[in-house]
C-alpha positions as CSV (number, residue, x, y, z in Angstrom):
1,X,52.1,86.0,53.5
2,X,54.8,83.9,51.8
3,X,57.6,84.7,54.5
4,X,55.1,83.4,57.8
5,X,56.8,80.1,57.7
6,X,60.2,81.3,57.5
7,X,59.3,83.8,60.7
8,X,58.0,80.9,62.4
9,X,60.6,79.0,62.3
10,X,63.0,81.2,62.9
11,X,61.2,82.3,66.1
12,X,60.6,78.9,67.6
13,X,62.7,78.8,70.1
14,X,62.8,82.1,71.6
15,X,58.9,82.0,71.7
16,X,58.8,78.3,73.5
17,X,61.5,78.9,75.6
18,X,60.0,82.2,76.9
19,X,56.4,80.4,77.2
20,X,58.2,77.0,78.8
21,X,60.2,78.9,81.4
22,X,56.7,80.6,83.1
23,X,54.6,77.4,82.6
24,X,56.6,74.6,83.1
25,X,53.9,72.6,81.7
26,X,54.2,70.9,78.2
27,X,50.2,71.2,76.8
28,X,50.1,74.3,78.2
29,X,53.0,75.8,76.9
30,X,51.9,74.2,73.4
31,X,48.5,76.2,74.0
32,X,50.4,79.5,74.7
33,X,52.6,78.6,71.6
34,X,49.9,78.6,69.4
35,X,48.2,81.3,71.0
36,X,51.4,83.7,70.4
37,X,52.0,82.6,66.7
38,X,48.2,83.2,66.1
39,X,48.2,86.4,67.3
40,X,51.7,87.9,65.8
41,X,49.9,86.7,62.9
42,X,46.8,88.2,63.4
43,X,48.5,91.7,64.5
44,X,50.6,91.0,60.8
45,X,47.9,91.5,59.0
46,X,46.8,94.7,60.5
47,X,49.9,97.1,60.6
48,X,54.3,96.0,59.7
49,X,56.2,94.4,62.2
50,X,59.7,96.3,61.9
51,X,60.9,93.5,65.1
52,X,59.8,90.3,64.7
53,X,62.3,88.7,67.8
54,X,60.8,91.5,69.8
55,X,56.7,91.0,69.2
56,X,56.9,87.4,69.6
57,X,59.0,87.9,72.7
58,X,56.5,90.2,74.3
59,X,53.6,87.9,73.4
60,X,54.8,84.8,74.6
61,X,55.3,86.6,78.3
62,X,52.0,88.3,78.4
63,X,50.5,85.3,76.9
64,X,52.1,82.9,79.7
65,X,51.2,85.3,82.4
66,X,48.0,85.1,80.6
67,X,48.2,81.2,80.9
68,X,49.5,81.4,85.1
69,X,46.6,83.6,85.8
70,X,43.8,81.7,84.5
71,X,45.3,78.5,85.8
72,X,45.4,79.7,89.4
73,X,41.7,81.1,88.9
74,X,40.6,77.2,87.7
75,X,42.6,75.5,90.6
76,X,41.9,75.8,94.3
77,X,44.1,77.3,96.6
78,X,44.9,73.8,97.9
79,X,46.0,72.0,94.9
80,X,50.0,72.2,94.3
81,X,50.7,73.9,91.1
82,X,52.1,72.4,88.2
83,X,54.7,75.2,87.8
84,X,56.7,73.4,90.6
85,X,55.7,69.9,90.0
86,X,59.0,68.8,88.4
87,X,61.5,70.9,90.3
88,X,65.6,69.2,89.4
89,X,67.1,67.4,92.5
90,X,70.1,68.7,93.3
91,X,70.9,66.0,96.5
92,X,68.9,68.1,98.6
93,X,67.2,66.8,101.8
94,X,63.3,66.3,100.8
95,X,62.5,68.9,102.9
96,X,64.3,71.2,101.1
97,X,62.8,69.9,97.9
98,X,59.4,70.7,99.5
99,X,60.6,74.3,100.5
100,X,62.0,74.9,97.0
101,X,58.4,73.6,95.4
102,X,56.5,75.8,97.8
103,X,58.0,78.7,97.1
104,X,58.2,78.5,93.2
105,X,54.1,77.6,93.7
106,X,53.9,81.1,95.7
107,X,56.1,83.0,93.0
108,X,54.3,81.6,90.2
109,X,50.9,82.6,92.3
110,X,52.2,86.1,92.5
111,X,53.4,86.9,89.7
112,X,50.1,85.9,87.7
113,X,48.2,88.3,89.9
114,X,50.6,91.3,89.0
115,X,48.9,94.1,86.5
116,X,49.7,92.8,83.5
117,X,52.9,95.5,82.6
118,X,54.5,94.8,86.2
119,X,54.2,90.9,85.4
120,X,55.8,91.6,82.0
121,X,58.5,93.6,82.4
122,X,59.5,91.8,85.6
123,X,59.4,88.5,83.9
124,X,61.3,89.8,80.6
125,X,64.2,91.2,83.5
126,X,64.4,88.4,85.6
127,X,63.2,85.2,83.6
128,X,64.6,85.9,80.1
129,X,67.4,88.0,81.5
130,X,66.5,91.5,79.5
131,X,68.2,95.2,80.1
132,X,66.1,97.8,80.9
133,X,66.7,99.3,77.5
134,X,65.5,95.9,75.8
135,X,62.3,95.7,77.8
136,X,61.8,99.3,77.0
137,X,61.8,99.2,73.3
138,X,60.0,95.7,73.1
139,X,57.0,97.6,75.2
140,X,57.3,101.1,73.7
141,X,57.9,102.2,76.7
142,X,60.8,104.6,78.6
143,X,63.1,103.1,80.2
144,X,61.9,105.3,83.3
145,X,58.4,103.4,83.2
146,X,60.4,99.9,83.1
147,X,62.2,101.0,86.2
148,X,59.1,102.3,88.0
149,X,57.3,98.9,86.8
150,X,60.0,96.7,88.2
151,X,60.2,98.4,91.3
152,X,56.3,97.9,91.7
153,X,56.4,94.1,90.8
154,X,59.5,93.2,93.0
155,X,57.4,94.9,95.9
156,X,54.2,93.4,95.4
157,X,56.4,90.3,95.0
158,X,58.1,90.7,98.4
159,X,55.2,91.3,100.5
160,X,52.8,88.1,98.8
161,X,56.5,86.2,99.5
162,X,57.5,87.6,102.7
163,X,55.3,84.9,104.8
164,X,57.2,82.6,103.2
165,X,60.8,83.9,103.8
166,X,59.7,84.7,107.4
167,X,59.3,81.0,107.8
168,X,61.8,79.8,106.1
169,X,64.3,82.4,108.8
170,X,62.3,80.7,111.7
């Protein structure tokens, strides 16, 4: 395939920025990377890719969430995640640096353990800032289902963060 290079590099950047933004981790972000390239590749092969921007798009988040899930399986419940381990100062009080880590820990916790289309499509809304019509075509899905999705994952997303937001009020 004489034009793979040419769709790699043109995707770069929308494929490690979407797999940086869930991971916030360098080797694994390189690992999802890879993964995502290998894989679009791999799919290639099989059937034509009319969207190229959209595939890669839609691999690198199920790939990441992919990546979040298996890293909270490997880690204990009492080890801080490397999601939140370089969180920008912004002058806050240390405590409020501690509160800010905790809760992008317990986000990044519950969103890995969302079914895999609620983790999507509320990722491809929220972190990478997609319309409901976008998310629909890059999933082949109505934009209906997207709705009914998101509504499901920002629930499921309340209640695991509510203890956390109910402490925070206190």
């Amino acid at each position: 395939m004489q034009q793979w290079p040419q769709i790699v590099r043109q995707h770069t950047a929308l494929v490690w920025g979407t797999v940086y933004r869930l991971l916030n981790h360098d080797a694994d972000a390189a690992d999802c990377f890879q993964e995502v390239f290998v894989s679009a590749w791999q799919l290639s092969r099989r059937q034509t890719v009319s969207n190229w921007p959209g595939l890669l798009h839609r691999l690198a988040t199920a790939r990441a969430l992919d990546q979040l899930r298996r890293r909270f399986r490997e880690r204990s419940r009492e080890q801080e995640s490397d999601f939140s381990s370089e969180i920008p100062s912004m002058g806050e009080a240390p405590s409020a640096q501690a509160e800010a880590a905790e809760l992008a820990a317990m986000l990044a916790r519950a969103l890995a353990e969302l079914p895999e289309q609620q983790g999507v499509v509320f990722s491809l809304r929220h972190l990478s800032g997609l319309s409901y019509e976008e998310i629909a075509g890059e999933l082949a899905i109505t934009v209906n289902a997207v709705g009914v999705a998101l509504h499901k994952a920002t629930a499921r997303l309340r209640q695991a963060l509510s203890p956390m937001v109910t402490d925070r009020k206190d």
